[in-house]
C-alpha positions in Angstrom: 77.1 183.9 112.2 74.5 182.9 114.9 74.6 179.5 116.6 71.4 178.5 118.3 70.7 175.2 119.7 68.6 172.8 118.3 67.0 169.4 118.1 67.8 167.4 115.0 65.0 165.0 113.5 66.1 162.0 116.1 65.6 164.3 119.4 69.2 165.0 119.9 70.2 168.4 120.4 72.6 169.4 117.6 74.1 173.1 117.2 73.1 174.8 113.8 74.1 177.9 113.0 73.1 180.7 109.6 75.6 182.0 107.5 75.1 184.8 105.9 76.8 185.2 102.7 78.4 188.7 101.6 75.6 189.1 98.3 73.0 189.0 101.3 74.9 191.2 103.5 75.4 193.8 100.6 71.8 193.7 99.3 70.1 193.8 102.7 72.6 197.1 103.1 70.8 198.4 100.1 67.4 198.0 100.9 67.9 199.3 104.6 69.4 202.4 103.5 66.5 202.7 100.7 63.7 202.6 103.2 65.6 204.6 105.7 65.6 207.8 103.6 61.7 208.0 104.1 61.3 206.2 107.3 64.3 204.9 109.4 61.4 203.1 112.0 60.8 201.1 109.3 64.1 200.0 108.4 64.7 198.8 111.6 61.1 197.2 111.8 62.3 195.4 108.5 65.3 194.5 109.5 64.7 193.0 113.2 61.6 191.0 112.0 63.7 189.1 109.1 66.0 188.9 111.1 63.7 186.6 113.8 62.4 185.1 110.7 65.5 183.6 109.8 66.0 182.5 113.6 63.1 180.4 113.5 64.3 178.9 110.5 66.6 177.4 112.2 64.0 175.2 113.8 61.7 174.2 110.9 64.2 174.7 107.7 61.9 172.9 105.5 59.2 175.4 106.7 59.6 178.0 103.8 58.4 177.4 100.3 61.1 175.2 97.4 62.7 177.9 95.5 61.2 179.3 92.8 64.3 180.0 91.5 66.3 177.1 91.7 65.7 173.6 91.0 67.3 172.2 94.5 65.0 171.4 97.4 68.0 172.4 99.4 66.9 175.9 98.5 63.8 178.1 99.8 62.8 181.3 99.5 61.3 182.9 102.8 59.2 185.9 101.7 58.9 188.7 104.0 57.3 192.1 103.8 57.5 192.3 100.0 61.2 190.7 99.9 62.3 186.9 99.5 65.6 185.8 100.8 67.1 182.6 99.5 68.8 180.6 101.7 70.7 176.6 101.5 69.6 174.3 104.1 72.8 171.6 104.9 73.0 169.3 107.2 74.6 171.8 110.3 73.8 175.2 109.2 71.4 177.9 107.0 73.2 179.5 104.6 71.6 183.0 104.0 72.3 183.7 100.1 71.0 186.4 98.8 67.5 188.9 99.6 65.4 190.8 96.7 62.1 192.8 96.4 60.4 189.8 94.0 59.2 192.6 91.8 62.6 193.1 90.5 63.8 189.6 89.6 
């Protein structure tokens, strides 16, 4: 869990955090081993920029596109380098749900 500071709508700083659920933690496991057997660089490249992809959600939640899998607009998919990871938006926190390569959903 990462807390980073931010300003809610009104202007007042509130503290919201991301979550990230054990189906993402397990699946982005996966796909980092995967593309470390040819090129560990890349894993790590992969890994580091979703990660500060996810950070700046925190700021602009509403920023990433209504999921195309759900019928919520709590939910978005952020798509990054070929993969889209599916997180909640609630009122104090981003829960990280789940992350796929689109071509196999």
């Amino acid at each position: 869990m990462v807390r980073i500071p931010t300003m809610n709508r009104s202007g007042e700083k509130s503290d919201m955090r991301i979550v990230y659920e054990e189906q993402f933690r397990m699946q982005l496991t996966a796909i980092l081993a995967f593309i470390a057997r040819d090129n560990p660089y890349a894993a790590r490249a992969v890994r580091d920029g979703l990660k500060s992809r996810l950070e700046n959600v925190i700021e602009y939640p509403e920023s990433c596109r209504k999921s195309l899998y759900f019928d919520d607009d709590t939910i978005r998919d952020l798509v990054f380098m070929g993969y889209t990871t599916i997180y909640r938006i609630t009122p104090d926190e981003i829960r990280v749900l789940d992350v796929f390569k689109w071509q196999n959903r």
